[in-house]
C-alpha positions in Angstrom: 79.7 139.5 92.5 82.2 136.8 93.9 84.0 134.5 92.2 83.4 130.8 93.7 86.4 128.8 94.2 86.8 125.0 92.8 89.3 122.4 92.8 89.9 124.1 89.5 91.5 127.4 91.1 93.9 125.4 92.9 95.1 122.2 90.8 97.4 120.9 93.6 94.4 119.9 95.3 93.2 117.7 92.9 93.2 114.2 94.7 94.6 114.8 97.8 91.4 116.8 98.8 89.0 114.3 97.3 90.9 111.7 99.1 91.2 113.7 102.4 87.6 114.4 102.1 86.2 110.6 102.0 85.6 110.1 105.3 84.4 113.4 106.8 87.4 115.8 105.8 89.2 114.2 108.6 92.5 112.0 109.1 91.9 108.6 107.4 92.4 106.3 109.8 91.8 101.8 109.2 90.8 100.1 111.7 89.7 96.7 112.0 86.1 95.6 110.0 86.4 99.0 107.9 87.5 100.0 105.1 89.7 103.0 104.1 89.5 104.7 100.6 92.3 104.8 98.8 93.9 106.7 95.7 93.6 104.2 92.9 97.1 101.9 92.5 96.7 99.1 89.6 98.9 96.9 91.7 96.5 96.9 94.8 93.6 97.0 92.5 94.8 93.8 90.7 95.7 91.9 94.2 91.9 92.5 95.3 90.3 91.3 91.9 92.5 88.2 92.1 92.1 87.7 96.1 88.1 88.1 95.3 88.2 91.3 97.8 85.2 93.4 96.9 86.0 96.7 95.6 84.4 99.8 95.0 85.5 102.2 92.5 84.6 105.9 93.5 84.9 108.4 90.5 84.4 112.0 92.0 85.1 115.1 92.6 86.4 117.0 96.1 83.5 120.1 95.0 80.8 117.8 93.6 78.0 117.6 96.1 76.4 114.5 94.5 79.7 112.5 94.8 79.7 114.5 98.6 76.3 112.8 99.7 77.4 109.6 98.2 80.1 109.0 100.3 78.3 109.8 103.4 76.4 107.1 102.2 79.0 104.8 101.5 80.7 105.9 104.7 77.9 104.8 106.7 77.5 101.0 104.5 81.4 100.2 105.1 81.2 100.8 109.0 78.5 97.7 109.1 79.9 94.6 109.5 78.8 93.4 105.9 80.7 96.2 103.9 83.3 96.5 106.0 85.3 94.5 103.7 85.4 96.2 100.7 88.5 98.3 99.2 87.7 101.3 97.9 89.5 103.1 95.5 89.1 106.4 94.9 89.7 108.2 90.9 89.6 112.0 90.5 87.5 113.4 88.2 89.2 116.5 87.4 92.8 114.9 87.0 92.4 111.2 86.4 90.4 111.1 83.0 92.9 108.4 81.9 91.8 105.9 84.5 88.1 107.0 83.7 88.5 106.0 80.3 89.9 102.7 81.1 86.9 101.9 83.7 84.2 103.4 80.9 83.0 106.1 83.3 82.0 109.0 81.9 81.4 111.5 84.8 81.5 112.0 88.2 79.6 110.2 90.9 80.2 107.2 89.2 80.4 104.1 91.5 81.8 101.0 90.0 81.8 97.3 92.0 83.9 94.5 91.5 83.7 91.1 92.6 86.9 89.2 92.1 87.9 89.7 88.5 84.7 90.7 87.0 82.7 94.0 87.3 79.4 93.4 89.7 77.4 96.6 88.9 77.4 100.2 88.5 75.4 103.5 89.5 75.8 107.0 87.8 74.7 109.9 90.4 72.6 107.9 92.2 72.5 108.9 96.2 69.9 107.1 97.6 70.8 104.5 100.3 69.1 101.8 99.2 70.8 101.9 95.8 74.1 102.5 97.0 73.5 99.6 99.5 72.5 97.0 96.9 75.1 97.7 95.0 77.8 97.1 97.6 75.5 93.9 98.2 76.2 93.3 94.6 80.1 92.5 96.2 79.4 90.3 99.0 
């Protein structure tokens, strides 16, 4: 029998692998008209709610397939012209239940949108692109 291995097994990987692991388990690199996920700072969070950037909130887990297929979703939205505005901030499932708490989401997979100051909408393990997509419309 083997033993799988999980973020668990390894703590230090905790956000840097979820974070490494938004956009394809590549190098994130911005470029112009996309956007770039983000560990979650309540400074930059604050200047996009008051700038009326929309943001997306992405509570997941580096091992959680749901949250995986998600953000191939998301991924795809934010490289059309009409997401490609949004900042995303990414919270860590495993060692960020503090900042969970104080966006009420109670698991992973969670997907949170903001428009300016005021939350826009919400989905809960959802992966199906036409939910994830009208709830980035939700930000626009």
């Amino acid at each position: 029998m083997t033993k799988s291995i999980s973020r668990r097994s390894f703590p230090g990987l905790a956000l840097g692998g979820a974070i490494a692991g938004y956009f394809g388990g590549g190098l994130l690199i911005a470029t112009a008209g996309t956007a770039a996920a983000q560990p979650f700072d309540q400074t930059a969070f604050d200047t996009a709610r008051a700038a009326g950037a929309p943001i997306l909130i992405d509570v997941s887990a580096s091992w959680c397939s749901t949250c995986k297929a998600q953000r191939a979703v998301v991924t795809r939205l934010v490289s059309e012209p009409k997401y490609a505005g949004y900042t995303i901030f990414v919270i860590d499932y495993d060692s960020q239940k503090d900042l969970m708490r104080k966006f009420g989401a109670r698991q992973r997979s969670t997907l949170i949108v903001y428009k300016g100051e005021a939350e826009a909408g919400r989905i809960v393990g959802d992966t199906r692109a036409e939910a994830i997509e009208a709830l980035l419309a939700k930000g626009v």
